[in-house]
Structures are given as C-alpha cells and as structure tokens.
N, CA, C and O of each residue as an XYZ file, in Angstrom:
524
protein
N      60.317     56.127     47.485
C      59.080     55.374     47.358
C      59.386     53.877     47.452
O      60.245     53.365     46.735
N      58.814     53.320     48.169
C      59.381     51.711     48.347
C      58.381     51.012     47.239
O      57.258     51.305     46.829
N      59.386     49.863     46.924
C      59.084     48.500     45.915
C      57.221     48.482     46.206
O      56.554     49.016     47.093
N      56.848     47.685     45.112
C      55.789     46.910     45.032
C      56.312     45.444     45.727
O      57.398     44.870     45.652
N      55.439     45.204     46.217
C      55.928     43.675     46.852
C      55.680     42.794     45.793
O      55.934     41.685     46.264
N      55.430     42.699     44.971
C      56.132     41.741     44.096
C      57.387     42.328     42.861
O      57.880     41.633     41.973
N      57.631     43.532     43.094
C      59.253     43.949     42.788
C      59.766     43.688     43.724
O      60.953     43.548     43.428
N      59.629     43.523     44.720
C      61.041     42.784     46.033
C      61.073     41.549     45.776
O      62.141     40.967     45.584
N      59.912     40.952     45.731
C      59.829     39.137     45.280
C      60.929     38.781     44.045
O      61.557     37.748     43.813
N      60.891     40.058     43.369
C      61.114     39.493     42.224
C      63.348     39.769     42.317
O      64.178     38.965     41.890
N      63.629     41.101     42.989
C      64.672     41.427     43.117
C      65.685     40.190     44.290
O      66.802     39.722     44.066
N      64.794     39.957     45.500
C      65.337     38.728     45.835
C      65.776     37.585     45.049
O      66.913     37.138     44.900
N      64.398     37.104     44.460
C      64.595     36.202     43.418
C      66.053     36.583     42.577
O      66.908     35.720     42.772
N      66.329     37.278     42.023
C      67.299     37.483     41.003
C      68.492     37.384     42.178
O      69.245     36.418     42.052
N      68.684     38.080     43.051
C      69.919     37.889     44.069
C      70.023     36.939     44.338
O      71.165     36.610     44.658
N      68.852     35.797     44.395
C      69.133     34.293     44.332
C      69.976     33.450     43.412
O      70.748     32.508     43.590
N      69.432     34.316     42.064
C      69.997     33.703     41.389
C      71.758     33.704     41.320
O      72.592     32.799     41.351
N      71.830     34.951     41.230
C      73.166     35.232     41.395
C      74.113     35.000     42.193
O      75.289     35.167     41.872
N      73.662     34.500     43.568
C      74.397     33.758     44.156
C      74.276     32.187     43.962
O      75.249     31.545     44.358
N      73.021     31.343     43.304
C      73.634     30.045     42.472
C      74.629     30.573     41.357
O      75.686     29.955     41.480
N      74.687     31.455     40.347
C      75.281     31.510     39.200
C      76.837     31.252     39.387
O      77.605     30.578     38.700
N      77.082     32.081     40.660
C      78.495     32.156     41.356
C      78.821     30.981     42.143
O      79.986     30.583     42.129
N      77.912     30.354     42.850
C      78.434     28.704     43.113
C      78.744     28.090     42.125
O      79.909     27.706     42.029
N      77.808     27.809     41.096
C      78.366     26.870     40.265
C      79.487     27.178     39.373
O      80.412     26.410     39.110
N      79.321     28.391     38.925
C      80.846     28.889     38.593
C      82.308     28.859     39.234
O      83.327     29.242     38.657
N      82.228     28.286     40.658
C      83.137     27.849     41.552
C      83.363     26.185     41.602
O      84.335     25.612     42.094
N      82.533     25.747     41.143
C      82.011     24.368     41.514
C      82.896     24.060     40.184
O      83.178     24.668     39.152
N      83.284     22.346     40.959
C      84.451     21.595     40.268
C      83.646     21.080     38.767
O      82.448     20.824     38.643
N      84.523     21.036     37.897
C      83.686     20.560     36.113
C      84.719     19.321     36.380
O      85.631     19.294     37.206
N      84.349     18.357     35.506
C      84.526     17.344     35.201
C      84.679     17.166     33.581
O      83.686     17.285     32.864
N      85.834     16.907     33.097
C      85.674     16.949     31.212
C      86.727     15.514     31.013
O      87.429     15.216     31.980
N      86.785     14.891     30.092
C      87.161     14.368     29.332
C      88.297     14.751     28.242
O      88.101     15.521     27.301
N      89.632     14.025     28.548
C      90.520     14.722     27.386
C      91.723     13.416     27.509
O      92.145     13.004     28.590
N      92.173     12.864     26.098
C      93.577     11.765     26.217
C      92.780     11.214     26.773
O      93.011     11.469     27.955
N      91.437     10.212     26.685
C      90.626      9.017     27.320
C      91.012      8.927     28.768
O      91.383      7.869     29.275
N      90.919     10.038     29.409
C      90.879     10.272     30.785
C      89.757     11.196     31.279
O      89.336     12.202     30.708
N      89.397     10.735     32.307
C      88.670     12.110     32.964
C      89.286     12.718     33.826
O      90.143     12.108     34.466
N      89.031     14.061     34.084
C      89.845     15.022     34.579
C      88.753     16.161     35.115
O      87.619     16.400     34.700
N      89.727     16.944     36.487
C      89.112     17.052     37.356
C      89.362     18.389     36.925
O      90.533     18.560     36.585
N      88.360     19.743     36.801
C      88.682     20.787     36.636
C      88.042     22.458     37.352
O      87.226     22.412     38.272
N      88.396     23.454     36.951
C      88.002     24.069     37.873
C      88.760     25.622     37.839
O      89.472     25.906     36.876
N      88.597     26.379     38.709
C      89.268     27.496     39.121
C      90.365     27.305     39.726
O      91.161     28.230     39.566
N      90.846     26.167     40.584
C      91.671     25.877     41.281
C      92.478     25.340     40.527
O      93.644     25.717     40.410
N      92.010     24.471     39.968
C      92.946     23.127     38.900
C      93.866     24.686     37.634
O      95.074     24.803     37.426
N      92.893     25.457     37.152
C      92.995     26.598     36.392
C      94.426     26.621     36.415
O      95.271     26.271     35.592
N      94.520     27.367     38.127
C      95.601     28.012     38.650
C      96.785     27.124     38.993
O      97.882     27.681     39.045
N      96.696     25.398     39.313
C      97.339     24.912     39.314
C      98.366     24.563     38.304
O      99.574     24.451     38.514
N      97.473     24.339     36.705
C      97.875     24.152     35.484
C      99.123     25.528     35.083
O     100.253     25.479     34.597
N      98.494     26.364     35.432
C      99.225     27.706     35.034
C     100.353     27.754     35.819
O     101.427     27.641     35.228
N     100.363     27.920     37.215
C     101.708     27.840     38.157
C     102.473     26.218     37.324
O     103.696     26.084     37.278
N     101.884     25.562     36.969
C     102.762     23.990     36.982
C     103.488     23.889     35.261
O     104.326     23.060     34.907
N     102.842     25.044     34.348
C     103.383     25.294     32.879
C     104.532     26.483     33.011
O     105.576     26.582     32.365
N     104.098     27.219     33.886
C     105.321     28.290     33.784
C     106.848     27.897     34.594
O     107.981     28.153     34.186
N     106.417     27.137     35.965
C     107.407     25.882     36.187
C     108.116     25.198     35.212
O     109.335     25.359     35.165
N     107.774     24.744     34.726
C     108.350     23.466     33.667
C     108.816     24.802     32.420
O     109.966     25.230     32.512
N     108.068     25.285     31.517
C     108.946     26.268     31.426
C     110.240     26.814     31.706
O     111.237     27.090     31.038
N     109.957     26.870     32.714
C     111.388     27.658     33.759
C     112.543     26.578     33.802
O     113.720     26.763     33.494
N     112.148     25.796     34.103
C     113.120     24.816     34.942
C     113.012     23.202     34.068
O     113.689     22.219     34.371
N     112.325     23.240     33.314
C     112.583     21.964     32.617
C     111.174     20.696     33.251
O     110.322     20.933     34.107
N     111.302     19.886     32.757
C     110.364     18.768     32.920
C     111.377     17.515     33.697
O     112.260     16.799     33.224
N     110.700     17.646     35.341
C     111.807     16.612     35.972
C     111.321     15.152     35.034
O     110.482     15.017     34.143
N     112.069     14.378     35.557
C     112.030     12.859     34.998
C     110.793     12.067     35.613
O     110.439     12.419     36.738
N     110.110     11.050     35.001
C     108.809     10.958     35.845
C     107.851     11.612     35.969
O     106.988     10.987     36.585
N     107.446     12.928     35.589
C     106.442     13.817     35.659
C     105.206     13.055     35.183
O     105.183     12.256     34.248
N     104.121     13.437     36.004
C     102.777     12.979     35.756
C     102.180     13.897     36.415
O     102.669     14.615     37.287
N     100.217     13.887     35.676
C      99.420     14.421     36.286
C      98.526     13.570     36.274
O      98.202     12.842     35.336
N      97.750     13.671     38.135
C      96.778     13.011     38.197
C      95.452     13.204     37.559
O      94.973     14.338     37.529
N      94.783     12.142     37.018
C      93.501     12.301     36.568
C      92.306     12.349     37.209
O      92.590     12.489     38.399
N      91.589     12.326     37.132
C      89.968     12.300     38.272
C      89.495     10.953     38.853
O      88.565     10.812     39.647
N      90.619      9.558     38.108
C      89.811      8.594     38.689
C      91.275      8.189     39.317
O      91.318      6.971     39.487
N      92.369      8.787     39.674
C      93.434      8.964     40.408
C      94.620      8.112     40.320
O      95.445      7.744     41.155
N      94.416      7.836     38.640
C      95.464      7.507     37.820
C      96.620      8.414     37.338
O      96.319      9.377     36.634
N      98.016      8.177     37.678
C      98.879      9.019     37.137
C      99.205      8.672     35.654
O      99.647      7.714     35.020
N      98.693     10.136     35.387
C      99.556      9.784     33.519
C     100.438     10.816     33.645
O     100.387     11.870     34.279
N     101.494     10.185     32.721
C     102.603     10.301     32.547
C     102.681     11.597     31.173
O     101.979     11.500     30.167
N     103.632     12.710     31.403
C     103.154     14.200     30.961
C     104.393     14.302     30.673
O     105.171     13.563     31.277
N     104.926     15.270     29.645
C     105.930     16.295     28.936
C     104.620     17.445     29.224
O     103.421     17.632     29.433
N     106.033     18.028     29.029
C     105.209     20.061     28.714
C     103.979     19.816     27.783
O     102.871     20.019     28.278
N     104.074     19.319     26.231
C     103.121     19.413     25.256
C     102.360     18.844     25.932
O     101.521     19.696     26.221
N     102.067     17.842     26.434
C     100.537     16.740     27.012
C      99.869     17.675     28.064
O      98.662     17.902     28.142
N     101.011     18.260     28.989
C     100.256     19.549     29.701
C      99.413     20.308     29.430
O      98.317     20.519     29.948
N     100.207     20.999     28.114
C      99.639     22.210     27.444
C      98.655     21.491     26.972
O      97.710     22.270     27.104
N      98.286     20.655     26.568
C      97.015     20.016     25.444
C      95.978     19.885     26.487
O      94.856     20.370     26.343
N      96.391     19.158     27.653
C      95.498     19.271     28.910
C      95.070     20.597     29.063
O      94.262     20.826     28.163
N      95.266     21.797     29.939
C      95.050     23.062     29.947
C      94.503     23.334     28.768
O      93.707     24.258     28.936
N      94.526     23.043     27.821
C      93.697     23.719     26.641
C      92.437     23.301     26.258
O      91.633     24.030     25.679
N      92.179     21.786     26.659
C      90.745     21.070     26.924
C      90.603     21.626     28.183
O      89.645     22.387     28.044
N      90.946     21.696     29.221
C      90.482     22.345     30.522
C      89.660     23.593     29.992
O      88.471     23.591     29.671
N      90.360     24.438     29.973
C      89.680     25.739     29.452
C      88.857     25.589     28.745
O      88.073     26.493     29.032
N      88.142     24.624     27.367
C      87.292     24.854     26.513
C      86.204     24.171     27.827
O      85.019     24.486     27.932
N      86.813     23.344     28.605
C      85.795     22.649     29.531
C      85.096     23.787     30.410
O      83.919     23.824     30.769
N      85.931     24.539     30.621
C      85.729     25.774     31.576
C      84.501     26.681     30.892
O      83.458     27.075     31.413
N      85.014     26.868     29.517
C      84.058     27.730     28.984
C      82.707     27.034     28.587
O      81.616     27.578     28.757
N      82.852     25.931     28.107
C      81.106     25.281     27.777
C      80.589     25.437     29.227
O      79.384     25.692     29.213
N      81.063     25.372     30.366
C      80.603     25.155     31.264
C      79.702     26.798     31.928
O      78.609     26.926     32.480
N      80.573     27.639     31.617
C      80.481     28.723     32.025
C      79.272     29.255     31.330
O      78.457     29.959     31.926
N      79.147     28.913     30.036
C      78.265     29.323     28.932
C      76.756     28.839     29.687
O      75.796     29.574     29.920
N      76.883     27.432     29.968
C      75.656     26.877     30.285
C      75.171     27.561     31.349
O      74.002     27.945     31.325
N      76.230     27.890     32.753
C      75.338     28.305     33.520
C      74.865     30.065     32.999
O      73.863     30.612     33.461
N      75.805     30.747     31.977
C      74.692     31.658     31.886
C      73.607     31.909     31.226
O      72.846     32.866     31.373
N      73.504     30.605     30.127
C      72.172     30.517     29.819
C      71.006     30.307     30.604
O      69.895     30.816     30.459
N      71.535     29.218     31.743
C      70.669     29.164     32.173
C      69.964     30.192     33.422
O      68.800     30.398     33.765
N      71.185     30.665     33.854
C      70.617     32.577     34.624
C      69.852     33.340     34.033
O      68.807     33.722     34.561
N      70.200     33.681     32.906
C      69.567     34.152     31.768
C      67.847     33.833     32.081
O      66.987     34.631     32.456
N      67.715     32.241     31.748
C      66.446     32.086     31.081
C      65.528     31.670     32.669
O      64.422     31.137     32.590
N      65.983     31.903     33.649
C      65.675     31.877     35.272
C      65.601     33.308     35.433
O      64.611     33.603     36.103
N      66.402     34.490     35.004
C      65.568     35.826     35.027
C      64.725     36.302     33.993
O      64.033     37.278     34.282
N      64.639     35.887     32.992
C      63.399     35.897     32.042
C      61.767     35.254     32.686
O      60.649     35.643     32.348
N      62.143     34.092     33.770
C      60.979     33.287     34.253
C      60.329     34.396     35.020
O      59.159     34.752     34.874
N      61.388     35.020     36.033
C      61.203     35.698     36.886
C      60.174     37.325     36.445
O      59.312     37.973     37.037
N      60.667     37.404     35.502
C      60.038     39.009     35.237
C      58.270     38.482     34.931
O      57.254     39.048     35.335
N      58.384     37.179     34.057
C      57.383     36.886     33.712
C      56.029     36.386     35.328
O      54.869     36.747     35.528
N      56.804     35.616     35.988
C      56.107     35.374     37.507
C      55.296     36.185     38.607
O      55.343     37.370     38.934
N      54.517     35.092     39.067
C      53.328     36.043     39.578
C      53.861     35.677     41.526
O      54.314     34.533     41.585
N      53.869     36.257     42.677
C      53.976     36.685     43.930
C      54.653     34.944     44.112
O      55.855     34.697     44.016
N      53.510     33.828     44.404
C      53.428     32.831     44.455
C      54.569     32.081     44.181
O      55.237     31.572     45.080
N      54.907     31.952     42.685
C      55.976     31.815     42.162
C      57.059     31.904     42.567
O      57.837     30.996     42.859
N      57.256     33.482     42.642
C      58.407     33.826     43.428
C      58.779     33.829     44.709
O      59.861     34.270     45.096
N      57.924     33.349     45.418
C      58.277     33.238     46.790
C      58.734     31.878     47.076
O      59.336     31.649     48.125
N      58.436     30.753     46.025
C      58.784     29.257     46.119
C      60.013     29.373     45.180
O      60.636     28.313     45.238
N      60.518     30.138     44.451
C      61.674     30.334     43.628
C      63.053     29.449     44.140
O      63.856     30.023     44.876
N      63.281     28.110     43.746
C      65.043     28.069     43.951
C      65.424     28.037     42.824
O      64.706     27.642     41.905
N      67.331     28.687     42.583
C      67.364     28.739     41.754
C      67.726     26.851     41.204
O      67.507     26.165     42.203
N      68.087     26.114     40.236
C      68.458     25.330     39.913
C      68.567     25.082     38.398
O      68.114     25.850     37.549
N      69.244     23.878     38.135
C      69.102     23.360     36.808
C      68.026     22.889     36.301
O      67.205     22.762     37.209
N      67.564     22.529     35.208
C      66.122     22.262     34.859
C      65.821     20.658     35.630
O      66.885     20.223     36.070
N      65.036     20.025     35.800
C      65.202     18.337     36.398
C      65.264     17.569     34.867
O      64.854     18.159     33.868
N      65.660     16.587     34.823
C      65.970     15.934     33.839
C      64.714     15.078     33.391
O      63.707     15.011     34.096
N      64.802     14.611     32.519
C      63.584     13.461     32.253
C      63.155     12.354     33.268
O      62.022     12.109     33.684
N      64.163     11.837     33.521
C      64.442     10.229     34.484
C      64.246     10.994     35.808
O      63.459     10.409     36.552
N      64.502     11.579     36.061
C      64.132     12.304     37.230
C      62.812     12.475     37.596
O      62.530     13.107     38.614
C-alpha cells in the first residue's frame, strides 16, 4: 500500500535531516584550550591519536610543537598533547550533543507539520537573534 503523501513529505524530510546531521558531524569544531584556539574534528581526532602513540613509542623529538588554528606553533611534551586531545574530545562531544539535539527537535517539528511545511523543509540551525 503506498505512503500518504504527506508520509513521504514527511520521510524525505527526515532523510534530510540525516544527511545534515552527518555533515555537520564531519564538519571541522573549533574549541578553545591553553589560551589557544584549535582546530578540531574527525581528522584532527585521528591525527592526535596516530601523533600520541608515536611519541609514546619513540619519545618526544626536540622542538616538538603543535599547530594551533590561528597557525601559531606551540611548543608540546607528551602531557600538553594529552591535555590537548582531552579538550578536543570534550569539544567533540558538546558538539556532537548539540547537533543531536537539534535532529531531535527538527524531527519532532516534522511529525508535528502540515504538506506545506514540509515541502519548504531545510534542515539547519535555529537563526540567531542578530540575524
């Protein structure tokens, strides 16, 4: 038996969403840690992890630094690493949290929405005030 056309409206809609939920969950975060900003991410993730089990392994060459987001080298031991990676990750997770609240409360809109609605549906962040 096929959909009601506004159960397809509404199932698109949600596949919409889910493919913003998964961009921005790819998409670079930006956090603050040691009065630097820092550039973070899935990538950075994996970089941190390959670059701790390194140093680990093999010691901390002389000079070691990691770049920051405004493309200042600071100057790193293992511990400043590890302290980095560990604000990374909490950065990772507030971040992660937000966008599924906000999926969340974008498929709650959705169940509630009438044809109209859903056919103008993008997904996004809420607009801000100043905006």
């Amino acid at each position: 038996m096929p959909q009601a056309p506004i159960e397809s409206l509404r199932v698109a809609a949600r596949e919409r969403i889910n493919v913003w939920r998964d961009q921005q969950e790819l998409a670079v975060v930006t956090f603050t840690h040691a009065d630097h900003r820092w550039d973070g991410g899935l990538a950075v993730r994996e970089r941190l992890n390959t670059t701790l089990a390194t140093l680990k392994a093999v010691g901390v060459p002389d000079g070691f630094f990691w770049t920051d987001a405004d493309n200042i080298d600071v100057p790193m031991g293992r511990p400043e690493l590890q302290a980095l990676f560990e604000a990374h990750e909490r950065a990772i997770f507030g971040q992660g949290w937000k966008i599924h609240q906000r999926q969340r409360e974008m498929k709650l809109q959705i169940d509630a929405a009438n044809a109209a609605w859903l056919q103008a549906f993008v997904p996004d962040w809420p607009s801000s005030p100043q905006q």
